[in-house]
N, C-alpha and C positions, 0 to 999 in steps of 0.2 A: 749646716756645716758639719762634718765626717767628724767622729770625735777621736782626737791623736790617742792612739795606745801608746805607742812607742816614737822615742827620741835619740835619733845617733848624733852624738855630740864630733867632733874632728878638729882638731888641730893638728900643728904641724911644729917639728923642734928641729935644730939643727944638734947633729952628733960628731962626736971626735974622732971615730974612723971612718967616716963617710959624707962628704962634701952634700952628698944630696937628702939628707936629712933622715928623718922619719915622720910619721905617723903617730898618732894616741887618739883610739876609739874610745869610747863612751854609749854604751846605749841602756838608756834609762828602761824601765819599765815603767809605765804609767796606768795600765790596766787596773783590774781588781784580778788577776790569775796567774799563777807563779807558770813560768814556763821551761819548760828541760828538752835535750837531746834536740835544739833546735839548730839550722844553721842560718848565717847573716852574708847578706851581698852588698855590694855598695859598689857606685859607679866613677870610677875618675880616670882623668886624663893623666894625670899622675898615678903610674901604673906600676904597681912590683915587678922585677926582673929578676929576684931573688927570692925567692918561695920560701925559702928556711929561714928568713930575718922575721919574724915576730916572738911574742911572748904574750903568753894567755889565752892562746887561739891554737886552731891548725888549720893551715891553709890545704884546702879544698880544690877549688880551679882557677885559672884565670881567662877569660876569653875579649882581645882588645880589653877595653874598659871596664868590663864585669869581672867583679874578685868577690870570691865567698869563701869563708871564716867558719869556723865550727868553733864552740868554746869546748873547757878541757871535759873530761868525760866525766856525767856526775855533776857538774854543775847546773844549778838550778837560780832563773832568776826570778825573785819574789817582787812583787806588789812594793813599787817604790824603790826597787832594787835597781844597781846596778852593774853592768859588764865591761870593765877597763883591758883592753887588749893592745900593743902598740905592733906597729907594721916599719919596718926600715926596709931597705933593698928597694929603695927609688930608683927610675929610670932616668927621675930630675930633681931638683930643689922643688919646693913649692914657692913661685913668686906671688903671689895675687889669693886674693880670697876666694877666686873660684877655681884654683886648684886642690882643693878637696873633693871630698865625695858630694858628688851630684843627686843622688839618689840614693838608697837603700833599703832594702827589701827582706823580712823573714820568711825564713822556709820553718815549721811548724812538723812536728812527729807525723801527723795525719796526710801531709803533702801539698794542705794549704798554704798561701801564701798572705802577709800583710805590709803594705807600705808604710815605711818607717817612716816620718818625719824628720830631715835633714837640714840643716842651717849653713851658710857658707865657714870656709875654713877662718878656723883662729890661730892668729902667728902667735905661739909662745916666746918668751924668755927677750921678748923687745913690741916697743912703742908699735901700734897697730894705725899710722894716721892716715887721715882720708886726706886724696889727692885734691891738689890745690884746683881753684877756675880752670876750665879748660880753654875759655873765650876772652879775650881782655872787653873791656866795654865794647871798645871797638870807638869809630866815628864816620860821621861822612861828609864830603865837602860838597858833592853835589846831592841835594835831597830830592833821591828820587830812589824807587825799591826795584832793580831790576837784577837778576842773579839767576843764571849766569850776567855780568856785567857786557854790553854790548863791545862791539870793536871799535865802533865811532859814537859818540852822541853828544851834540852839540843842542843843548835845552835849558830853555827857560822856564823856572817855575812860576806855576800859576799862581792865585791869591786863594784861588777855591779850586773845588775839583767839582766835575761833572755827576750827576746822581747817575749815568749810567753813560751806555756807550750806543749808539742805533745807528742802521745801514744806510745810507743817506737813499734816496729814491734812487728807482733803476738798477738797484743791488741784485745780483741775480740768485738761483735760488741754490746754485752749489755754492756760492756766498754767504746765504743765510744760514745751513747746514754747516759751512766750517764755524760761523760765530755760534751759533748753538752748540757745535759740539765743546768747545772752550768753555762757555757757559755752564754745560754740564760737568766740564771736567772742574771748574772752583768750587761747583756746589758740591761735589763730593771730595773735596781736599778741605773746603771750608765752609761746613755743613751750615754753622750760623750765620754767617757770611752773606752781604750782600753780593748778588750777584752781578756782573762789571757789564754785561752785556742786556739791552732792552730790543729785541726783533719790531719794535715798532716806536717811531718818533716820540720822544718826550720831551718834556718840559723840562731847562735845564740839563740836557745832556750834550753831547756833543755828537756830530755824524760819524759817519766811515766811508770812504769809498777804495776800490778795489781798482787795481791797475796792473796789466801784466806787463814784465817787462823782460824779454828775453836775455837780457845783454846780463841777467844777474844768475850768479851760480844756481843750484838747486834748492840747495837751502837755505839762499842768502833772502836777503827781504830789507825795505825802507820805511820809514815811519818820517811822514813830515806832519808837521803839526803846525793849527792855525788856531784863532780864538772860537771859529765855527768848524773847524772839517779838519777829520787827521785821512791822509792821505798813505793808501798800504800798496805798497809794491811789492812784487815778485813774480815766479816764473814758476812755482811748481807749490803744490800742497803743503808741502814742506814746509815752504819760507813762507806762505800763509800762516799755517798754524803758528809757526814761533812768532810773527808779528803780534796775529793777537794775542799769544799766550805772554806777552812785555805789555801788550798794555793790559791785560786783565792786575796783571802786576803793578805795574804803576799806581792803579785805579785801586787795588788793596794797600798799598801802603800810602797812598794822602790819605784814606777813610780811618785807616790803624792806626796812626804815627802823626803827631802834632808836626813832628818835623820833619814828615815826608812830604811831598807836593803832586802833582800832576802837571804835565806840560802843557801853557800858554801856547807856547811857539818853541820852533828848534826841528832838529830831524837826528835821526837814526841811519846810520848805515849800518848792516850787521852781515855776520858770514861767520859761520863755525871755523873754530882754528881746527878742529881735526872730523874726517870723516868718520871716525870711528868712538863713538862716546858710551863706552857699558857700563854695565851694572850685571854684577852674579849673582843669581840666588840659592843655595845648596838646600833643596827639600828633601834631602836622603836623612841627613844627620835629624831634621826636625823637620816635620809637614806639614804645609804651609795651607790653608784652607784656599779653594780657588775668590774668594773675598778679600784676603789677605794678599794673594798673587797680585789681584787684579786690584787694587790700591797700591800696590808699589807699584804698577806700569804708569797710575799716574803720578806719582811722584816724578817717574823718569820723563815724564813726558812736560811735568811743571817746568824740571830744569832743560829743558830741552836736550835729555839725552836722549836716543837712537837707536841703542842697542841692550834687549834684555837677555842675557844669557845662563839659561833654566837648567841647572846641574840636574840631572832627574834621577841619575842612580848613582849609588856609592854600595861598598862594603853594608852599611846598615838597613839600607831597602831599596829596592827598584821601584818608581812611584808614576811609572808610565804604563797604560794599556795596552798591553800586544795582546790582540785576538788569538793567534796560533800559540802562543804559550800564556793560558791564564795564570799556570801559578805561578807567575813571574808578581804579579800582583794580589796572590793572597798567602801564599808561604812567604816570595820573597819581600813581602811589605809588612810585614808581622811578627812587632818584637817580642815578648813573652818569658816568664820565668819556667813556659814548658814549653813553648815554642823553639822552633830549628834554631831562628835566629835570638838569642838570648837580651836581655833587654841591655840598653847604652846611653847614656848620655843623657841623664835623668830619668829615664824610663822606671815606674813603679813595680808594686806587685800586677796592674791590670794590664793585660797587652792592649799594646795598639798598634795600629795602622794605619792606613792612610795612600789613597793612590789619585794620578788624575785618570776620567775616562777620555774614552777621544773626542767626546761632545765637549767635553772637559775644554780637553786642547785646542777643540777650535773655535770656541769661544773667546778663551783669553788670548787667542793669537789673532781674531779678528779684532777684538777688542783692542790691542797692541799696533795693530796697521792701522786703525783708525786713526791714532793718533803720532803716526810717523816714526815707529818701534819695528824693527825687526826681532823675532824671536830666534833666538839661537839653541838649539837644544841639543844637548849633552848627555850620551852614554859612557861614564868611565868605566874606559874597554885599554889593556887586558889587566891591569890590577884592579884595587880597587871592588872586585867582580863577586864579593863572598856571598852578596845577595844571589847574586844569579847564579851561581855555582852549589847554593844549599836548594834554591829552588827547581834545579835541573840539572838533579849528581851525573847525568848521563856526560857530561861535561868533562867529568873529573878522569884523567889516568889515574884506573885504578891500582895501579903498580904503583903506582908513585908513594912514597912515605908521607904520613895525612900530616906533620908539623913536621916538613926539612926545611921550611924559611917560613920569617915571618915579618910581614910591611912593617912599616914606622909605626901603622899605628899598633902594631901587635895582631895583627890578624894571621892564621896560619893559613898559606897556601893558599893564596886569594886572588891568584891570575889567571882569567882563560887560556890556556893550553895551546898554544898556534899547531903544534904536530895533531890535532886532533881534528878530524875535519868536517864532523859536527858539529865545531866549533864557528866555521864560515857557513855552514848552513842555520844556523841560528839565527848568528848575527842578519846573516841574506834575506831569511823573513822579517826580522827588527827592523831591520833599512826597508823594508819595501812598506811595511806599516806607516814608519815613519815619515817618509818621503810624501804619503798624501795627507799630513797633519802640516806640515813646515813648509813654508814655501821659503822661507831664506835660502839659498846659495849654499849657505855652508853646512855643514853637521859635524859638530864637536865631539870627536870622541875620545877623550880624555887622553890616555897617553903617560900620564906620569906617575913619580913613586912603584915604580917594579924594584922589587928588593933585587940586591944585587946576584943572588946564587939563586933567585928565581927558577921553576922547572931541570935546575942541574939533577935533581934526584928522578926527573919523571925517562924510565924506558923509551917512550916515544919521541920525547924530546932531544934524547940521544941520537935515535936513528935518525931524525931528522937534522939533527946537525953533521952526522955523519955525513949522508947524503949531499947536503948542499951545502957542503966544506962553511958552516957558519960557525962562527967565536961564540960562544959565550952566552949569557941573557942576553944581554941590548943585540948582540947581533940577533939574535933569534925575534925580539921585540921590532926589530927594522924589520924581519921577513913580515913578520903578523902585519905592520901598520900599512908596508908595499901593499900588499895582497888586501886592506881594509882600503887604504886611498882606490884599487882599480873598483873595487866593487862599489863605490860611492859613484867615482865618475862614471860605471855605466848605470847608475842613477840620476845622473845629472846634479850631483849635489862635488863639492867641494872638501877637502879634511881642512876643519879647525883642530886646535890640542892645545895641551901645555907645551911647555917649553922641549922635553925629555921627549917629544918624540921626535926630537934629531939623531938620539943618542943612537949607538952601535950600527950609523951610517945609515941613518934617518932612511925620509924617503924625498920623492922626487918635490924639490923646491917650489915650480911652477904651481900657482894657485893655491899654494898653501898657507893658509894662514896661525904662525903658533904666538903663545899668551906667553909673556916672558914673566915667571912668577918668582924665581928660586932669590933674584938678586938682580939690583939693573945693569949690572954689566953681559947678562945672560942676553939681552934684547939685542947687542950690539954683537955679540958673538953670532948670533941667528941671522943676522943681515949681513952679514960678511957671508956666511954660509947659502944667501940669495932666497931666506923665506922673509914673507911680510910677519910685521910684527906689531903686536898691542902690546905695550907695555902697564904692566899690572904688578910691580914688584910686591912682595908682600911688608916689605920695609918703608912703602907711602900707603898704597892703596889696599890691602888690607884690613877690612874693616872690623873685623874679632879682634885685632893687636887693641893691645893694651893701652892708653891715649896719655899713661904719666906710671911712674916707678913706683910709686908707696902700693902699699899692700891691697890697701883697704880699693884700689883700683880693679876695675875686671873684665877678664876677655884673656885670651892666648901672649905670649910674649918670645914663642920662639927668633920671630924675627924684629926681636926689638921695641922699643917702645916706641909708638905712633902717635904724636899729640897732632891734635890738627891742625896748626899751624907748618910743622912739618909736612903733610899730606897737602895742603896749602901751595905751596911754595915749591916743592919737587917740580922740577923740569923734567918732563922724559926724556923729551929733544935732545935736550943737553949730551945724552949719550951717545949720540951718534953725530959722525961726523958731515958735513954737507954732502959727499958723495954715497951715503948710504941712506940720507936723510929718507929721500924715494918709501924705503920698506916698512918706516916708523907709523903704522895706519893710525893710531888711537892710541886712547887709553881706557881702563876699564877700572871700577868698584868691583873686588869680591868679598861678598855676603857668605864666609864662611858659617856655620850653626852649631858647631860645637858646644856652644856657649852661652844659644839664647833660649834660654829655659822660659822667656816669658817676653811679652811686650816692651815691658820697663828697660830689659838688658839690651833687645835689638833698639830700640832711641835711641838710649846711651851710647853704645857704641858706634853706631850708622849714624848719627845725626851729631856735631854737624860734619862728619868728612864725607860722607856721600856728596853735599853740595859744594860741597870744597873741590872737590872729583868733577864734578859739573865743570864748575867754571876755569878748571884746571883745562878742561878739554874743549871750551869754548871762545874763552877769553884771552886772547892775545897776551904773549909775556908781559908786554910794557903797561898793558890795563889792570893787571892784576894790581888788586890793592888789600892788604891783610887789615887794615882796621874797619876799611869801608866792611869788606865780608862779613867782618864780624858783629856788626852794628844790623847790618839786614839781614843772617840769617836766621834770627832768632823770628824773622815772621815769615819762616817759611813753614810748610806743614809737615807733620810727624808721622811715625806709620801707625 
């Protein structure tokens, strides 16, 4: 274990001219070597907007999330010493204990660098208490482990359960290959785990046999069950797999649970309530190892969702492979205290990085169709873009003033340039890359958060509003996405996006599908406007929101607090009225990473509203039941 030099202590106080508080550093010396003329960074989401608000420091830079401090001149900190400096000029209160510094880093006279050891934030001057249960016990009246909960199931429980499950004679051998692949998918969600499926007759188990039946949706499927033979209907791979992935379920909770069972007798009728069931992963903010990708496809694939949508670039790294511009993937994937892109969001003194290759990609995207996942993959194009734009200044109008706006998150000048027309010849090699890694239909190209006085300082951007009499950014934002939608379809791919690429008269609604994220009333404004829509507010489905009010809770809270009972129970539906119901396709989990500095934080937070999110998108209104859930998803599996 690294032996800690250094300790930056953080809390947070609230003050009498300013609603958003402050700040009070601490950083200890632990070493044995007095240290001078050094400076200090430290990473938070809670950002200074006010440069001149401290005492004891001088403010240095701020870049997004990275802010560094210099103490006063002359000071020196000795062996057991230490440096008290406070920060006001918040851009927000601090709610939660992981609105502090995330990280923090010394800069040293010689130009080395050391990481600081950092603790989460302490609320001064009131009670610090940790948030109550987030699950009540819960109960169930029918004892059986199935989640998402089916549409119909009419079953009797057995007195024992089967030691495993085998294909009855005459099972063919794309038969044996669907039960095997289920098979392998328990053993790697539940490694000690007996395995539910036996490819050969045993003693004490029960058969299977397989039956197509056209008259059932895609991905609908029947389970009838006997004291000898469970009988699996359906008409497409699909409704196979989810078949057996309910009983491998079943079959893990009579083995786990005293008071789960297995079915005697009874049957199944099942059909997904929506076609559209996602889950988002952001590997920009935090990079996701392809092992880690590829254990969350089965998760989604336990709950029988269908759709993985792979945020791949943000502002903080581009983490996809494009052969014609490599350094898209070694500048723009590369945080650093001398690196272009400066470190964020926990990042230390050592850079890092992180990208997938394209064997990469088709890996986890075969991986993902095996098991009835489409992969959706996501360029956020035109904000968002500071990765791509430090990697490939050729990008940038150089006329343009380097900080005349700056996104929400504090980024300066962080959108592809539409007047630029290197700008669609980039993207035109991106998209031709991409196109033979993805087979889904769509291609999500982000779309949202363009600050609002976006490109008003860039010369080109002028002339080009001149020219084709356009308003403003969003109208300029509308020119860029028309001209992104035609170059997709003479790809054969489709524009997915957030919600904001409707803004300043959007583009052409036909096949378009946008993610209604800002609020749920946004989803029902887009289907009056005639695009389809996922609804993904960040006010249920949201998985970094914060799950209860007390402090000591953690995760983001812009859009309220999220307990999962809440996430639970949210109807999308509900927002739309029957004649627009038509546009309502799904709903989706996003996996924002702001936040998840570690394993332990993504559970916490993802687990259990991810499966909440499941059966939200599977389980018919009137089946949902909040104690059953909460009673069964404690045996589902973790990431």
């Amino acid at each position: 274990m690294a032996k800690i030099a250094f300790r930056l202590e953080n809390s947070w106080h609230k003050t009498q001219d300013d609603p958003n508080g402050g700040f009070v550093f601490t950083l200890v010396n632990l070493s044995d070597e007095t240290i001078k003329d050094f400076k200090l960074a430290y990473t938070s989401l809670t950002r200074v907007i006010d440069r001149s608000k401290c005492t004891n420091a001088t403010f240095i830079q701020r870049n997004a999330n990275y802010h560094q401090y210099a103490p006063p001149a002359g000071f020196e900190l000795k062996p057991g010493g230490t440096w008290r400096f406070t920060v006001d000029g918040l851009n927000r209160p601090a709610r939660h204990r992981t609105d502090g510094a995330k990280s923090a880093i010394l800069t040293l006279p010689d130009g080395s660098h050391v990481t600081v050891a950092v603790d989460d934030l302490v609320l001064e001057g009131a009670p610090s208490q940790p948030a109550p249960p987030l699950l009540p016990e819960g109960r169930v009246t029918e004892p059986f482990y199935m989640l998402p909960w089916p549409a119909e199931a009419a079953l009797t429980a057995g007195d024992a359960f089967p030691d495993a499950l085998y294909p009855a004679e005459g099972t063919t051998l794309d038969d044996l290959r669907a039960i095997e692949a289920v098979n392998q998918l328990s053993r790697r969600l539940f490694s000690v785990g007996h395995m539910p499926f036996s490819l050969g007759k045993i003693e004490n188990g029960r058969a299977i046999r397989f039956t197509q039946d056209a008259s059932l949706d895609a991905d609908a499927y029947a389970l009838d069950f006997s004291a000898d033979l469970i009988t699996i209907s359906h008409s497409s791979v699909g409704g196979r797999q989810y078949a057996l992935t309910v009983l491998a379920q079943l079959l893990q909770g009579a083995r786990s649970n005293k008071g789960l069972h297995f079915p005697v007798s009874g049957s199944i009728k099942d059909a997904p309530r929506y076609g559209w069931r996602g889950c988002h992963l952001d590997v920009s903010r935090q990079f996701y190892p392809v092992a880690d990708v590829s254990r969350l496809i089965d998760i989604l694939a336990w709950f029988r969702m269908n759709v993985f949508h792979w945020h791949l670039t943000d502002d903080e790294a581009w983490r996809l492979e494009i052969k014609a511009y490599p350094e898209l993937t070694t500048t723009g994937a590369t945080r650093g205290p001398d690196a272009p892109l400066l470190p964020q969001l926990g990042n230390g003194a050592e850079p890092v990085t992180g990208f997938y290759t394209q064997d990469n990609v088709r890996a986890l995207v075969a991986h993902a169709t095996a098991l009835n996942i489409d992969v959706i993959p996501e360029i956020d194009i035109p904000g968002h873009s500071t990765a791509t734009l430090v990697a490939i200044p050729e990008l940038v109008d150089g006329q343009e003033a380097p900080d005349s706006y700056r996104s929400v998150q504090g980024y300066p000048n962080n959108a592809l340039n539409p007047a630029i027309e290197l700008t669609y010849e980039f993207l035109g090699k991106v998209f031709d890359e991409m196109v033979t890694l993805f087979p889904s239909k769509y291609l999500h190209i982000g779309g949202d958060e363009v600050a609002a006085n976006t490109w008003m300082a860039s010369p080109l951007a002028r002339k080009l509003m001149e020219r084709e009499g356009i308003e403003g950014t969003f109208g300029l934002q509308s020119y860029f996405m028309k001209r992104i939608q035609q170059m997709l379809a003479e790809r054969g791919k489709l524009l997915a996006g957030w919600d904001e690429v409707s803004h300043g008269g959007g583009v052409n609604p036909a096949g378009t599908l946008l993610m209604a994220w800002q609020k749920p009333e946004v989803g029902l404004e887009l289907a009056q406007q005639g695009y389809d829509v996922v609804m993904t507010p960040g006010q249920a489905y949201y998985l970094d929101m914060v799950q209860a009010e007390e402090f000591q809770e953690p995760g983001a809270s812009w859009a309220g607090t999220v307990p999962p009972q809440h996430t639970y129970t949210y109807e999308a539906v509900a927002e739309f009225p029957p004649e627009l119901a038509r546009h309502m396709r799904g709903v989706q989990a996003c996996i924002w990473s702001e936040h998840f500095l570690n394993r332990d934080y993504f559970n916490h937070l993802v687990f259990p509203r991810l499966p909440a999110i499941a059966e939200a998108a599977w389980t018919p209104r009137d089946n949902k039941d909040w104690l059953r859930f909460a009673a069964l998803v404690r045996l589902s599996p973790r990431y």
